[in-house]
C-alpha positions in Angstrom: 25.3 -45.8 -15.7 22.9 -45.9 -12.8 24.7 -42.6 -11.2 24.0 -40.7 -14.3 20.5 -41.0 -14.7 20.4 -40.2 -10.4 22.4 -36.9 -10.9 19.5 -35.4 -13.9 16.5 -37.0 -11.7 17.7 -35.2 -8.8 18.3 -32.3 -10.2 14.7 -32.0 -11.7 13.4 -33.5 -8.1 15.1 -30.1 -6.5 13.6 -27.8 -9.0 10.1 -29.1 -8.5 10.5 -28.6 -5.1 11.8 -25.4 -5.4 9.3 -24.0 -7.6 6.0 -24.3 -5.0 7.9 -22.4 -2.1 7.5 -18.2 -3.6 6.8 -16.3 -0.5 5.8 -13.9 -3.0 2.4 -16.3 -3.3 2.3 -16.8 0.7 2.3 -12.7 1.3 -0.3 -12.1 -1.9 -2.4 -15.0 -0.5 -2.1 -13.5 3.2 -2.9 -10.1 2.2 -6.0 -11.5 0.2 -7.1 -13.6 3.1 -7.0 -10.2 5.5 -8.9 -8.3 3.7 -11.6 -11.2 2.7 -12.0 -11.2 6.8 -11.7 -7.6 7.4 -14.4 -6.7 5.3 -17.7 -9.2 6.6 -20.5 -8.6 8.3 -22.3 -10.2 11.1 -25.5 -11.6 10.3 -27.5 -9.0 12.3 -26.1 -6.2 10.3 -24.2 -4.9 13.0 -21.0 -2.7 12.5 -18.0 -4.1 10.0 -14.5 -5.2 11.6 -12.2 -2.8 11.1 -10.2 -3.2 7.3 -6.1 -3.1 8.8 -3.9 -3.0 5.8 0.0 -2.7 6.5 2.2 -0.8 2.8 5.9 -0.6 2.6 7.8 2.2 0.8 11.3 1.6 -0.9 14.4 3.6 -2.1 13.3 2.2 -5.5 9.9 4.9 -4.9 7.7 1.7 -5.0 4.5 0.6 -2.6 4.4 -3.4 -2.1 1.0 -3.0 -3.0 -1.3 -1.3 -5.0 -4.8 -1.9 -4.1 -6.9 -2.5 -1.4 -10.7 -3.3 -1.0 -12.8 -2.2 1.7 -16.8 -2.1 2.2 -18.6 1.5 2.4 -18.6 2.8 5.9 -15.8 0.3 7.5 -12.9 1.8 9.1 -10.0 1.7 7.2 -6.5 1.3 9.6 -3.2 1.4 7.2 0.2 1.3 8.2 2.7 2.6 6.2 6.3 1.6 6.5 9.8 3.0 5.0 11.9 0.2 4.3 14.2 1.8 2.8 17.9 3.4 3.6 17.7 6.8 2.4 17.7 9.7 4.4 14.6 11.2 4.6 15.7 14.6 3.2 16.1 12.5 -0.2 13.7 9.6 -0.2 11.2 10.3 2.2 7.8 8.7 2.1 4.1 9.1 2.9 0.3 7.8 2.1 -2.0 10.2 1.1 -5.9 9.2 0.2 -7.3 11.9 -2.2 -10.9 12.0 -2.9 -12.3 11.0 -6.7 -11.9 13.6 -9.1 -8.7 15.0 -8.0 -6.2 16.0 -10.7 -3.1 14.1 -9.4 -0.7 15.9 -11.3 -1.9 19.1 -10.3 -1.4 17.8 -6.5 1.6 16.9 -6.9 2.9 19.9 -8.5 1.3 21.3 -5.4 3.1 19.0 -3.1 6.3 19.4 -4.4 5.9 23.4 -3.0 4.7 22.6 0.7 8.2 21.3 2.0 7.6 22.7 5.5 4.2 21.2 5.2 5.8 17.2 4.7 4.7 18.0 1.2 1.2 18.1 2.1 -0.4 21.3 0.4 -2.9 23.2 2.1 -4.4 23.9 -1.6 -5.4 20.7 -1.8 -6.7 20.0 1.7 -10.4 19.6 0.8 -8.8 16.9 -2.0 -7.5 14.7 1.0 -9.0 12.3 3.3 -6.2 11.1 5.1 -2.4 11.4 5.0 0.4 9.5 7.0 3.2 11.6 8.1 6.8 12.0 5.8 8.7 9.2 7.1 12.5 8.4 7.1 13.9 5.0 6.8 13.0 2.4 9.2 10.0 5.0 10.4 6.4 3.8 10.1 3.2 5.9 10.7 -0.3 4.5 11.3 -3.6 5.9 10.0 -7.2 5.4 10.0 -10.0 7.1 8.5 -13.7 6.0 7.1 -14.8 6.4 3.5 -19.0 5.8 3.3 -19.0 6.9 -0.8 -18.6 3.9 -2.9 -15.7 4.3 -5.6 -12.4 4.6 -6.0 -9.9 6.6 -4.3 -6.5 6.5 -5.3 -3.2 6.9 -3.2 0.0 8.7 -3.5 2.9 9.7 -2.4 3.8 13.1 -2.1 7.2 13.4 -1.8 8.9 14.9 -4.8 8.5 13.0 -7.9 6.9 10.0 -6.1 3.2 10.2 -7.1 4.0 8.8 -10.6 5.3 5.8 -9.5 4.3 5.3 -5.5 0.5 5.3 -6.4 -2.1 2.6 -5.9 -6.2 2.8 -5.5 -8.7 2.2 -2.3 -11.6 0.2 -3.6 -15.0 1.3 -1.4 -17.9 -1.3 -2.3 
């Protein structure tokens, strides 16, 4: 009798256990944590630490994250990285910063016609702040730009079809 009522108690001991160990939570509190510290001041007002942000790109045409917060003025150093499999020529990915106001589906109707440009296009280049190159799997690309305007700018892909889905925004406080 006292090996049945073992078996259920350690069953529901292992699944408590289990439950507070999502690395999901660890990388959400991490990425929290860096840019809580990325984006203070010192108390004489002197220049703000840099704001370094890492975004991974997938064959499922997703970015691991969506948003990021930064201070007006602070430089902004993101790395973007293709983890997925895909060749390039079919799932290639980049990060592009537009300015507010752009019409993204106008970009990326744009972007899907500037193939020899990495599907950056030159119509829109007073519409982008910053751009990673196209990447192939296992590539990653490193970028860093200021914003001073407080708003927000939002972030695409440009690879065919991507910007729907592969989009996020920049926050600038």
């Amino acid at each position: 009798m006292k090996k049945l009522f073992l078996v259920p108690a350690a069953a529901v001991a292992l699944f408590l256990a289990s439950c507070g160990g999502s690395n999901t939570n660890n990388e959400t509190a991490a990425t929290t944590d860096e840019s809580a510290t990325s984006t203070e001041t010192t108390a004489t007002g002197e220049a703000l630490e840099p704001a370094v942000f890492e975004i991974e790109g997938n064959d499922q045409m997703q970015f691991d994250k969506d948003l990021f917060t930064v201070k007006a003025g602070q430089e902004i150093q993101i790395t973007l990285k293709n983890v997925g499999e895909l060749p390039k020529e079919s799932m290639g990915h980049n990060f592009v910063v537009l300015a507010p106001g752009t019409d993204v589906a106008a970009f990326g109707g744009e972007a899907f016609k500037a193939k020899d440009n990495d599907y950056i296009p030159a119509t829109f280049a007073s519409s982008i702040i910053a751009h990673t190159k196209l990447l192939g799997p296992g590539e990653s690309d490193t970028i860093t730009f200021t914003i001073d305007e407080p708003g927000e700018y939002e972030f695409v892909c440009s690879f065919p079809g991507h910007w729907g889905t592969m989009r996020g925004k920049i926050v600038v406080e």
